[in-house]
C-alpha positions as CSV (number, residue, x, y, z in Angstrom):
1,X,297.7,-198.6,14.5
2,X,294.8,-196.5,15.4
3,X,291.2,-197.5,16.2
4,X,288.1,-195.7,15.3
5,X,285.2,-195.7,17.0
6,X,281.9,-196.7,15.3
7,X,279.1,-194.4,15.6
8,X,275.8,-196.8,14.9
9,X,272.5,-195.3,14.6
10,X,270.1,-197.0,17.6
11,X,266.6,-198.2,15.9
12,X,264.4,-197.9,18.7
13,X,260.9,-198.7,18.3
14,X,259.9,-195.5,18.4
15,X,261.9,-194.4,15.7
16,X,260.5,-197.3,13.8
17,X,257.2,-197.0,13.9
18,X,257.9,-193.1,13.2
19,X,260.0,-194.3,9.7
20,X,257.4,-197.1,8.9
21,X,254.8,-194.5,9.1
22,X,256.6,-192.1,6.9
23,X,256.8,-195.7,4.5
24,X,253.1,-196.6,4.9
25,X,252.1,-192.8,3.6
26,X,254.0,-192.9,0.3
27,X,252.7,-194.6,-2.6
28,X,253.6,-197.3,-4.6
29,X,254.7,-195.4,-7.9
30,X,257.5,-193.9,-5.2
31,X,259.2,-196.9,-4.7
32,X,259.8,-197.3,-8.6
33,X,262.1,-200.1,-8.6
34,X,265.5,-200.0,-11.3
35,X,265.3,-203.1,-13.0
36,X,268.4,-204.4,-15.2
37,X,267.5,-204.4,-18.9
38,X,267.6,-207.6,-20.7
39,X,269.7,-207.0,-23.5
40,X,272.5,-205.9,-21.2
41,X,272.3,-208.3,-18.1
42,X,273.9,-211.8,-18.8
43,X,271.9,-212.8,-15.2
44,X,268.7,-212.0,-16.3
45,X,269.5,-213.8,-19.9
46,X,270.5,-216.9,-17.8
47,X,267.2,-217.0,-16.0
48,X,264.7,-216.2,-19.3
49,X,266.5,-218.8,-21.3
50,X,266.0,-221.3,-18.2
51,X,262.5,-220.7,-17.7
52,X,261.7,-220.2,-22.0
53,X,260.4,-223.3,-22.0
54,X,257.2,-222.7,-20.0
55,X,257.9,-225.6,-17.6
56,X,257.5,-224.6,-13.9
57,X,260.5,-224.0,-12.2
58,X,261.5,-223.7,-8.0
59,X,263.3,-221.3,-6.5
60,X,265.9,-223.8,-5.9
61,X,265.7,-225.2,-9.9
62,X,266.5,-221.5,-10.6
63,X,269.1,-220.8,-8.1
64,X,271.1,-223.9,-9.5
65,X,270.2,-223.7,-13.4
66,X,270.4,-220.0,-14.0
67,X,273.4,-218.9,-11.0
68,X,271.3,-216.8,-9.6
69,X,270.6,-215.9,-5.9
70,X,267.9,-213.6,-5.5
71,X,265.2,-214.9,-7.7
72,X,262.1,-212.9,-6.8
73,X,264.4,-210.0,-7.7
74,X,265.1,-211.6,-11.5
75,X,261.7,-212.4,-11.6
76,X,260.6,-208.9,-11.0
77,X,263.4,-207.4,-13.3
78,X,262.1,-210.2,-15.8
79,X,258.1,-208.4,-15.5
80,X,260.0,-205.0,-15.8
81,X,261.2,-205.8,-19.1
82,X,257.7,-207.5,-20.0
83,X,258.2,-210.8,-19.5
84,X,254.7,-212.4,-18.1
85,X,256.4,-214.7,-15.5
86,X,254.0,-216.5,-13.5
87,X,254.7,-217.4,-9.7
88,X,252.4,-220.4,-7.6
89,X,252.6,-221.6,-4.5
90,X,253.2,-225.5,-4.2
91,X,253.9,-225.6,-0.6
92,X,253.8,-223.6,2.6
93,X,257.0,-221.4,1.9
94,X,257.7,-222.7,-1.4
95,X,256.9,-221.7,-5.0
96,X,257.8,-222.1,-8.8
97,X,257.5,-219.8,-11.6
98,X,257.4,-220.2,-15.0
99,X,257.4,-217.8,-18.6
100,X,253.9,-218.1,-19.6
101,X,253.3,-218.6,-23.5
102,X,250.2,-218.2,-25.9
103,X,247.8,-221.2,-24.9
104,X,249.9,-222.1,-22.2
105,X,247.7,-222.2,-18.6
106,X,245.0,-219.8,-20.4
């Protein structure tokens, strides 16, 4: 058996703050993110149907209902397919999210 040696790339803080700066100058329509569409993503189903009811939801609620792991990333696939999901804060590091409907917290 032969080992390889791994080559890993050092981040030092100057290299850092020399990539964050590259970050910081591009704008926000660069960073255009490639969200699943609805019709085709059974993940993205799971968590529409679970919050279609308009009742607010935690991360955790969503996690467990829907099967899900990253939910501010459904969420934000969700908003790219035009779903108006709305997102509160009901604790220091701890929010819910519900699908907003006609007459519903308007």
């Amino acid at each position: 058996m032969t080992l390889r040696r791994v080559h890993r790339r050092v981040h030092t803080p100057e290299r850092m703050r020399g990539h964050m700066g590259r970050m910081a100058e591009r704008s926000a329509t660069e960073f255009d993110m490639r969200a699943a569409r609805l019709e085709n993503s059974p993940r993205l189903q799971r968590v529409a149907q679970l919050l279609s009811d308009g009742r607010w939801y935690s991360t955790l609620d969503i996690i467990v209902g829907a099967g899900v792991c990253a939910v501010n990333s459904c969420v934000a696939e969700l908003r790219e397919n035009g779903l108006a999901i709305e997102c509160r804060r009901v604790g220091k590091d701890r929010f819910e999210y519900r699908l907003a409907h006609e007459g519903v917290g308007h």
